[in-house]
C-alpha positions, 0 to 999 in steps of 0.5 A: 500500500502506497505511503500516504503523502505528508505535504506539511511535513517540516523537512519535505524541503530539505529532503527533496533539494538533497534529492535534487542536488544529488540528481536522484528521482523525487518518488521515494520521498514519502517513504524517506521521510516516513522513515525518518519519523519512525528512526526518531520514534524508536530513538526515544527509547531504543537509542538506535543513534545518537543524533537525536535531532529529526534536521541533524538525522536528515543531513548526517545519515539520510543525506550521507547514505543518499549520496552513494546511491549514484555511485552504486547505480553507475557501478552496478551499470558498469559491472554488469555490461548494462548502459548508462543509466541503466541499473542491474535488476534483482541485485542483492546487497548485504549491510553489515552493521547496519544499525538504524538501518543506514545505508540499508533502508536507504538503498532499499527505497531508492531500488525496490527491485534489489534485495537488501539485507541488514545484518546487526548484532543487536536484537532492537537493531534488527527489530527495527530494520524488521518493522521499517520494511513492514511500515514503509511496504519495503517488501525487498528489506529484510532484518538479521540479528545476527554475527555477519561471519555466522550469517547463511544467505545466499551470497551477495553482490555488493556488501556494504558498510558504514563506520562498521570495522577496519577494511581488513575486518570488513572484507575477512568477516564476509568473504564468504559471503561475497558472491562470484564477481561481487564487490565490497563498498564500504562507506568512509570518512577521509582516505583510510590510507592505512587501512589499504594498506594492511589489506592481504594481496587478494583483495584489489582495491580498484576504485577510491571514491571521493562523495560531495554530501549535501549540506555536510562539510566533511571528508566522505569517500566509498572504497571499492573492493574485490577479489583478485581472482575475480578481477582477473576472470572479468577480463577477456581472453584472446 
């Protein structure tokens, strides 16, 4: 069932010029800001995060999350031979420590034809996920409460996540769940110049990200990962 429009809503304004300062379609804007409502509502009691401002959750999270979506798009297109514009169907997207459902929700309202999974070890955490996609009609969202490196699923296309570990945590809790010519994308604050570092000599690192977030003056870049031997069946043979 469609989310009944909220016209008076005190931060449609804001929410739709992010939308419009990132190039992303206005339609998801009633379940955003439903969302939205609802992160506030069981913040009160479950401290889900700790910007507790409706405004401050709108620019640090909401707008934060938002500005990957492009760069994913434009990945996925690429990754999948598909043309400009052109975004992959039935993709499935695990976020690893998702928390108040960041960047999953999110990634689940702009691409309802994806399936996205938030993994987290807290119960309410995942409660949460659980009852968001029941009230904003996210029927390709889905909540664990659970170890990422404990989870059983089908393997994923892209595994993200935001302020979740180091990169060599993230990428060695999930290998197993990153399916054959998957990537990781994990969502950053400046450069992690140490952290690339330290990653073993099977993960290529082929793209580092730089991401201009909306009403937000701060350092944000995705890193994008995968496996080498994965790397190395995507070129052709003569």
């Amino acid at each position: 069932m469609p989310l009944e429009p909220m016209t008076e809503h005190p931060l449609r304004p804001a929410l739709e010029s992010t939308l419009t300062e990132l190039g992303l379609p206005l339609a998801p804007v009633e379940c955003l800001l439903s969302y939205l409502d609802l992160l506030a509502r069981w913040n009160a009691t479950y401290n889900l995060t700790a910007v507790r401002d409706p405004q401050d959750m709108l620019r640090q999270h909401l707008a934060d999350c938002l500005a990957v979506v492009g760069p994913m798009a434009r990945q996925l297109a690429q990754a999948h031979g598909g043309a400009a514009g052109a975004t992959p169907q039935a993709i499935r997207v695990l976020d690893v420590g998702s928390g108040g459902g960041l960047p999953g929700v999110v990634l689940a309202a702009m691409f309802p034809h994806w399936s996205v999974v938030c993994v987290d070890t807290v119960g309410k955490k995942a409660a949460f996920i659980r009852q968001a996609a029941v009230e904003l009609g996210l029927r390709n969202l889905s909540g664990e409460h659970a170890r990422v490196e404990a989870l059983r699923a089908t393997p994923f296309d892209v595994i993200t996540s935001r302020a979740f570990a180091s990169l060599v945590d993230f990428t060695r809790l999930t290998r197993s769940l990153l399916a054959p010519q998957g990537v990781w994308m994990a969502m950053k604050g400046r450069g992690p110049t140490e952290e690339l570092a330290a990653l073993p000599s099977d993960i290529e690192v082929f793209h580092v990200e730089p991401l201009t977030v909306p009403g937000l003056q701060a350092e944000r870049c995705l890193v994008w990962m995968r496996l080498r031997e994965a790397a190395a069946s995507l070129v052709p043979t003569a």
